[in-house]
N, C-alpha and C positions, 0 to 999 in steps of 0.2 A: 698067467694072463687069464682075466675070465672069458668065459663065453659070449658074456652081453656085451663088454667095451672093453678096447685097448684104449681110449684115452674118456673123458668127459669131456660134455661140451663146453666149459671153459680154457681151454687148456691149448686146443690149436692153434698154428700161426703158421706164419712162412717157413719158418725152419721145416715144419714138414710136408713142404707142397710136393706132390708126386705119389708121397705114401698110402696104402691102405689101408684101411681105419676101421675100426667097429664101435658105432655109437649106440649111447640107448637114453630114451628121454623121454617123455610128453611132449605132444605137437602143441606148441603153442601159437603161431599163426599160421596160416597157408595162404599163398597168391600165386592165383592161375593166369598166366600170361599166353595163353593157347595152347603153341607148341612146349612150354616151357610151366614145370607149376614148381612153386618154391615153398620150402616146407623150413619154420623157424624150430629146433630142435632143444629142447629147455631141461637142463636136469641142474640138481643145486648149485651147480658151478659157471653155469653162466648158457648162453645159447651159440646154437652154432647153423647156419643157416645151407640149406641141404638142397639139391636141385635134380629133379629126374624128365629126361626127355619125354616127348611124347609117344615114341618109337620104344618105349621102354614098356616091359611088359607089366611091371610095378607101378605106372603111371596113374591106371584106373583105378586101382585099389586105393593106393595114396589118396588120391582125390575124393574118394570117398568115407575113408576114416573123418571121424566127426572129431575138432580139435578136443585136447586133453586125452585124446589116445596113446597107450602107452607103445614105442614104438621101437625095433632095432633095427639098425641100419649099417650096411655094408658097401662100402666106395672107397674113393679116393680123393685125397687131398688138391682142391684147385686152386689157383692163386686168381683172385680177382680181379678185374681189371682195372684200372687206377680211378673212373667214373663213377665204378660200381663200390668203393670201399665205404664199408660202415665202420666213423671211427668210435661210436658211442659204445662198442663193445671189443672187447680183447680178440676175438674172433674176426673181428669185420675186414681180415686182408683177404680172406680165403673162404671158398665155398665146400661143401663135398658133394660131387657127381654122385648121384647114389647107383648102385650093381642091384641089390637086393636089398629087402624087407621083410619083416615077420610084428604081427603082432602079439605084442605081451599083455596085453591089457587093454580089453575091450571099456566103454564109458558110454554113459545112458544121457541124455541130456541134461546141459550143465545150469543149475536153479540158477549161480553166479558165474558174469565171464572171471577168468583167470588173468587173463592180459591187460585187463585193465584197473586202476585202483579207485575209481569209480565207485561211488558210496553208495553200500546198499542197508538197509532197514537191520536194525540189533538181531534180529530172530535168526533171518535167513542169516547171516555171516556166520551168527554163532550154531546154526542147528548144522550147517553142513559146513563145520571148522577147518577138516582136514583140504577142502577148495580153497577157503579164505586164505587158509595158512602157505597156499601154493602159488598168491600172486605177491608182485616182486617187492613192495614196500614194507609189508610186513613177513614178508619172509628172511627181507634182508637186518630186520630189526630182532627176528630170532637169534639170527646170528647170532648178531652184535650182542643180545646179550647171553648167549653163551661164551662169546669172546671175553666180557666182562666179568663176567664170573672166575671164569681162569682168570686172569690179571691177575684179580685181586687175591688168591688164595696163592697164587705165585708172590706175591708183593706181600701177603702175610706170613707164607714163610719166612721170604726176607728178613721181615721186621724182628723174627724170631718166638712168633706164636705158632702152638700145637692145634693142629683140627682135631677136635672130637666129637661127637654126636651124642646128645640127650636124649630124651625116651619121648615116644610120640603120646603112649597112652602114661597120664600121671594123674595128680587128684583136681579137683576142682578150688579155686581163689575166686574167693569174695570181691576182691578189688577188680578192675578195670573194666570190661568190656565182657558181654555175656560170653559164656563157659558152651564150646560144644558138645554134648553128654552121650558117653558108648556105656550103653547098661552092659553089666558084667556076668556070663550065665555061673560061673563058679562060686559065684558070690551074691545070689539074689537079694535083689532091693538095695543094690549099691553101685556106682556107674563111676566110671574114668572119665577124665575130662580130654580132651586136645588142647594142648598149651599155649595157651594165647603168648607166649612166651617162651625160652628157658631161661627164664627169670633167677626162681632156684637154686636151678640145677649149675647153671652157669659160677654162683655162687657157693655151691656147696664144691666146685673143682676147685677152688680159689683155696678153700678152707681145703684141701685135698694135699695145697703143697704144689700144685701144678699155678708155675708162672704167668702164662700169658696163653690163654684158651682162644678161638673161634672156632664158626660155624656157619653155616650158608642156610641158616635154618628156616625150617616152614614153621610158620606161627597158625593157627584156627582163632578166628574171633567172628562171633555169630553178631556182627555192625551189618546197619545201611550203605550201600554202594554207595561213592562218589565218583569222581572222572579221577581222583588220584587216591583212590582207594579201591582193593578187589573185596567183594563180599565175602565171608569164609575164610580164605586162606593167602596167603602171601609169602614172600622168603626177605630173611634179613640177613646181613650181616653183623652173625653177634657177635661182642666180642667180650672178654675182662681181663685184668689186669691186678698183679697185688703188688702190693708194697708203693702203690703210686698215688698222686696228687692229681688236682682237675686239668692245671698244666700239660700234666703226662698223658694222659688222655687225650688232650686236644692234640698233644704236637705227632702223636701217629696216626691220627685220623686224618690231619692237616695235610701229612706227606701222604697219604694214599692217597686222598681227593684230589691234590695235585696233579700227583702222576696219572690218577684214571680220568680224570677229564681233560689232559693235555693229551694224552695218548688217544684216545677216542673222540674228538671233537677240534675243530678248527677255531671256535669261539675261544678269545681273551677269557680268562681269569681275572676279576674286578683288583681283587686284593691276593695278594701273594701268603700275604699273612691273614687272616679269615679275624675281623671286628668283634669284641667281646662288647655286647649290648646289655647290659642290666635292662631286664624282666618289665620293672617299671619304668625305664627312656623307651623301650620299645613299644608300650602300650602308650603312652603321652604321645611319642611323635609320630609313629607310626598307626594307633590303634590297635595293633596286633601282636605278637608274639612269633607273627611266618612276617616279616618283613621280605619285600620285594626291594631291594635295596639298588637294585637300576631305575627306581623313581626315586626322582633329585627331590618330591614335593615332602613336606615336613608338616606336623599337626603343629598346631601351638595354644594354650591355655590362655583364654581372654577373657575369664569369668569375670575376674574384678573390674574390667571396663566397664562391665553396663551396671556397675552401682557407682558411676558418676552423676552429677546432678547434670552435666554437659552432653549428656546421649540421651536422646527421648524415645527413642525404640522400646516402647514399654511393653511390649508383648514379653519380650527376651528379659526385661526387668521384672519383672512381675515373677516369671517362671525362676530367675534366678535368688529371687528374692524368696520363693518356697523351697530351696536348695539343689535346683537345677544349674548345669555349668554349661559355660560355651567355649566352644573350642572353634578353630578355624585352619583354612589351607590357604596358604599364598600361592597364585598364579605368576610369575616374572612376566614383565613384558605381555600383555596381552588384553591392553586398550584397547587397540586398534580390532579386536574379537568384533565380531557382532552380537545385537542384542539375544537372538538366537543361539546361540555359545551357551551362554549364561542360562538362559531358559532353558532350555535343553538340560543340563544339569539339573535344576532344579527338580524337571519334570519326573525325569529318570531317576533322582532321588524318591520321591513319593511311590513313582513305581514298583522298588524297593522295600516298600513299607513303611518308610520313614517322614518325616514331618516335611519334609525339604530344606534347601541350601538359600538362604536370604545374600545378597552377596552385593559387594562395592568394588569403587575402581577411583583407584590414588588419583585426583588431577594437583594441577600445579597450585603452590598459594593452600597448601591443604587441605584443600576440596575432593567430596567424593561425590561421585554418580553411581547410577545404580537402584537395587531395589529400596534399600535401607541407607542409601548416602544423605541422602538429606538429613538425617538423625544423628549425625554427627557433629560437632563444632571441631574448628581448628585445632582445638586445643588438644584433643580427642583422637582427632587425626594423627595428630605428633607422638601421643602417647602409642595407640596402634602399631605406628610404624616401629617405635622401639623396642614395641614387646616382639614383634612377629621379623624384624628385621625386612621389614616394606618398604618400597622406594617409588618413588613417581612414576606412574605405569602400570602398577603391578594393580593384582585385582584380588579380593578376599572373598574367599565362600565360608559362611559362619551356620554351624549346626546348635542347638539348643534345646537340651532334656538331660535324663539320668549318665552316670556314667558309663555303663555296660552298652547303653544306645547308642549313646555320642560315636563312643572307640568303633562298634559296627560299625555306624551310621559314615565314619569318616575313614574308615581303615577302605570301604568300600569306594567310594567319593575318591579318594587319591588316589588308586588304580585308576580308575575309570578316564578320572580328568588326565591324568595323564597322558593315557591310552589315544584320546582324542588329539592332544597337542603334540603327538606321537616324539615322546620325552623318555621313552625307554629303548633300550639300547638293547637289541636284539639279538647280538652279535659278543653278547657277554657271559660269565657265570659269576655269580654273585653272591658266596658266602659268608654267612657273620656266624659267631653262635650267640645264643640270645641264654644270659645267665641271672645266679641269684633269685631264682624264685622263692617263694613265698612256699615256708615249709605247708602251712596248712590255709586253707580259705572257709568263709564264711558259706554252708549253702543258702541260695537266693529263696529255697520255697521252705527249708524246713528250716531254717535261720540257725543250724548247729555249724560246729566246727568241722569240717573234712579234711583230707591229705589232697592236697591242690595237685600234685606231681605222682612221683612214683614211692608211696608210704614206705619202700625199702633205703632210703637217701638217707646222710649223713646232714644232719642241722649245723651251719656254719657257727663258728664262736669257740670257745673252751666250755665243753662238755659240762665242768662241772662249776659254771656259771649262768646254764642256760634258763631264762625267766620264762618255766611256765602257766605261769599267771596272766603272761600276756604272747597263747601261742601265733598270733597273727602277725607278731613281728619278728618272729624265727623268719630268718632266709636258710635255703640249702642248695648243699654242693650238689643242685640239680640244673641242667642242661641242656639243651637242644640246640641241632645243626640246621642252619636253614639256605636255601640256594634259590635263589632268586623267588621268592616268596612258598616256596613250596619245603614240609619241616618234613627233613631227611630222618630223623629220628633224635628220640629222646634220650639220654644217660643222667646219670650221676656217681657221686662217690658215695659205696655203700654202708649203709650204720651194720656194723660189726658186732658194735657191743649188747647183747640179750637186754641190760638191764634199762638200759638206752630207749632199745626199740619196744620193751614192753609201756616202757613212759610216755612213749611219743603215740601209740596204738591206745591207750586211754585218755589221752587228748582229744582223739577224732571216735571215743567211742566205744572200743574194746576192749575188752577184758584182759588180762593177761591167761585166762581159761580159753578164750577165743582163738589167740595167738596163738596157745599152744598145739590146739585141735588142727587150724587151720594149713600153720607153717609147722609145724613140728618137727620135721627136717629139716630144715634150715635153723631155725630159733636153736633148735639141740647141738647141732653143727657146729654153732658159735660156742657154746659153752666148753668146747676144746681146743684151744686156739687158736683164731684166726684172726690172719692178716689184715689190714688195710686195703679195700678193695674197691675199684671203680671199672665202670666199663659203657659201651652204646650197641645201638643198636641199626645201623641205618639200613632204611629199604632198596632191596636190591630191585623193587618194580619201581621205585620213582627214579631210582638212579640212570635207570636202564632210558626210563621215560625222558627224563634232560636228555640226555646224552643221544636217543633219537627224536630229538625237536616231535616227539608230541604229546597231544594236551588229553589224551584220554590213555589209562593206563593197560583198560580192555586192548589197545595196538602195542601190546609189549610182551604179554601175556600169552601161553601155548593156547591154554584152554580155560579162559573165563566165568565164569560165571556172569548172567544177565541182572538185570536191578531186582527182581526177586528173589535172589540168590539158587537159579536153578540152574543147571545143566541143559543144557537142552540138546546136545549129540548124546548124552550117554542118558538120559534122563533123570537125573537127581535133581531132589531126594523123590525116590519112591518106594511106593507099598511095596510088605514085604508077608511073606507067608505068613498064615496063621501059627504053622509049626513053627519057624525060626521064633513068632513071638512070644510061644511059648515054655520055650528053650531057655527064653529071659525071662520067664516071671513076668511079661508084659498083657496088658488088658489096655484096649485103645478103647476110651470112650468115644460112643458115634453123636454125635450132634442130632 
């Protein structure tokens, strides 16, 4: 038994009323009731709510500790009276009379309260983290995803993958996301990268003879913070696979996601079986490629309407007539809206940057109202309804410019309207995978050919039929998971063959000298047999994020980083001695 506690504060009940007990915790509230002061006793396991007379010589002292004091306590077990039971805690039948006290752990005045989850400003949470991290919402979400973590590495044994670990410090890749740089002192004027991946590495155990690899690994990629991205660093679950197809892939993935969000979450699963979306249905109907598939609303392609002679809307003809498209969103049922409804969208479209939403409303006898209804004829109206599948009542919002705009312009618009006629279902989880992308795309500012996905993917088709004369209509066995609008991670099945990937690397640009420099390990790898291999990667901070209902991924996170990607408890990145930079061969230019 230790010295500090024979039980923790969550842990007591009636079974032990009578006993003496040694607790130890942080005061997390105190109420003085004259003769009587009541002290809430808080340690990871739950609270336990502590009481010492006024005739007690412990009384003044208690009273005086300033809460988040760290505290030991020595009493007994009381049963509480049936008035006084708190059922919102495992503890709430029973109090402890306290005997004695000692303090462990004096505390200075607290910048943030502890007990409450009360929002306070980015700095202060994150500069005094080890407080933040002590109040009950987000400490209960550390848990969880510790708890989440096991699961899954328990459910990957199962499945019958090996965990092993890749190298933290390895070389720098040209492809993705900027490379974070450790100069080398053994090797001056040459620097290791942190891997924005184990991309490679993952790949080179495949070609190893080792079946079915993962990893809970930390990835580095020196990106701009979002609310569902950490700046710097993150952890995925990696995973690969040989001898398998895009099928085999999905259907292990599919039974983990299952079991870890039925096990961890009271929310429905939309589909049992997770929706295979072709790349371009999800960009047409949805705009995007992270579909939020608990919104019921659908894009639809209306370009060819407005080169009838029977629509006189000629702003939108005009623009379509210089090769601009329009596309639209059907509202069901929402006539009886007010004209504010509509405006309102509109507004908030511009707000956005965008042109705005012109928009109508079906009446009966094929009549519309609205901003643009009158530019309709019957005839027109009839035609609408069967493009877009509209029925009397229903109401259109129509966007009109480039395509990369539009899909913004309306992938944004259909959340929103949604949101407003509160049409998603919050009480869901909602996965599809979104496939068949496009091996390589056109870039928009230097008008060359790039690798749209991850340039290590296998090109769908028979190998040695593939037209590269026309590489824009190569699709690949490339992939992403997505759950309720938010892309859990990307995969695909990987190109194997050297001579393959050196053809497909001069497509978008490279040399086959480039390749070799760059990848060399891997490219060499393959020239001694290997297997068929495919594999994902999903984020264990966004999964963590679903699964505790929230929207910023900084509440899931130990220790964050801020939107300038700094530390601010431990202070990174900062200066470092002159000596260490010279150790590296480094000279810091001063501005």
């Amino acid at each position: 038994m230790s010295k500090y506690r024979t039980h923790t504060c969550g842990e007591l009940t009636i079974n032990q009323n009578g006993k003496d007990i040694i607790l130890s915790g942080w005061i997390n509230k105190k109420r003085d009731h004259g003769n009587l002061l009541f002290v809430d006793l808080r340690d990871n396991y739950g609270i336990t709510q502590c009481v010492v007379e006024k005739n007690n010589s412990y009384f003044q002292k208690l009273e005086k500790l300033p809460l988040e004091s760290v505290i030991k306590i020595l009493g007994k077990v009381v049963k509480r009276s049936k008035d006084t039971i708190n059922r919102e805690i495992k503890t709430g039948e029973i109090e402890i009379s306290i005997s004695s006290l000692e303090l462990l752990g004096a505390t200075k005045e607290l910048p943030l309260p502890v007990f409450t989850d009360q929002e306070y400003a980015e700095e202060i949470r994150l500069k005094y983290r080890f407080l933040d991290l002590r109040r009950k919402k987000i400490h209960q979400n550390i848990i969880l995803r510790s708890e989440i973590i096991s699961f899954i590495r328990s459910e990957m044994h199962k499945l019958g993958f090996n965990e092993f670990q890749t190298p933290i410090l390895t070389s720098s890749s040209p492809e993705g996301a900027r490379d974070f740089l450790v100069p080398s002192r053994l090797n001056p004027g040459k620097f290791y990268a942190l891997p924005q991946a184990p991309q490679q590495f993952k790949q080179l155990i495949m070609v190893s003879g080792f079946d079915k690899y993962f990893q809970i690994a930390p990835c580095f990629r020196d990106e701009d913070a979002r609310a569902d991205r950490s700046p710097g660093e993150f952890y995925q679950l990696d995973l690969e696979m040989s001898f398998v197809e895009q099928e085999d892939v999905f259907e292990v993935v599919e039974k983990l996601m299952s079991k870890l969000f039925k096990k961890f979450s009271n929310k429905k699963l939309l589909f049992e079986k997770f929706p295979r979306i072709k790349f371009s249905d999800s960009m047409m109907k949805y705009g995007t490629d992270k579909p939020d598939l608990r919104n019921p609303l659908i894009i639809n392609d209306v370009t060819n309407l407005f080169t009838r002679d029977d629509v006189k809307f000629e702003i939108f003809k005009k623009f379509v007539k210089d090769g601009s498209i329009v596309r639209c969103i059907v509202t069901k049922n929402t006539f009886e809206q007010p004209r504010s409804f509509f405006d309102n969208i509109d507004k908030w479209s511009k707000e956005q940057g965008y042109s705005g939403l012109a928009y109508l409303t079906i009446e009966k006898n094929y009549k519309a109202k609205g901003t643009i209804g009158k530019f309709f004829s019957q005839d027109s109206i009839k035609e609408l309804m069967k493009i877009t599948n509209a029925n009397e009542g229903d109401s259109i919002f129509f966007s009109c410019g480039k395509l990369k705009q539009i899909e913004a312009s309306l992938s944004l618009a259909r959340q929103k309207i949604a949101e407003d006629l509160n049409l998603i279902d919050r009480n869901v989880f909602a996965f599809c995978w979104i496939v068949d992308y496009p091996m390589f795309e056109r870039d928009e500012i230097t008008n060359k050919i790039k690798f749209s996905h991850n340039p290590f993917s296998m090109p769908q088709g028979d190998i040695k039929k593939l037209d590269y004369k026309e590489p824009l209509s190569m699709k690949a066995y490339q992939y992403d998971i997505v759950c309720n609008g938010i892309e859990l991670s990307s995969g695909a099945i990987r190109n194997h063959i050297p001579e393959l990937m050196y053809k497909l690397f001069e497509i978008a640009g490279y040399s086959k000298s480039h390749v070799e420099t760059k990848f060399s390990g891997m490219i060499n790898a393959l020239k001694y047999g290997a297997p068929p291999h495919g594999g994902i990667a999903p984020g264990i901070d966004r999964i963590v994020m679903l699964l505790a209902n929230e929207k910023n991924i900084r509440e899931v996170t130990m220790f964050p980083m801020n939107q300038n990607a700094e530390d601010l408890l431990m202070m990174a990145p900062s200066e470092v001695d002159e000596s260490q930079l010279k150790e590296l061969n480094i000279v810091i230019k001063k501005k």
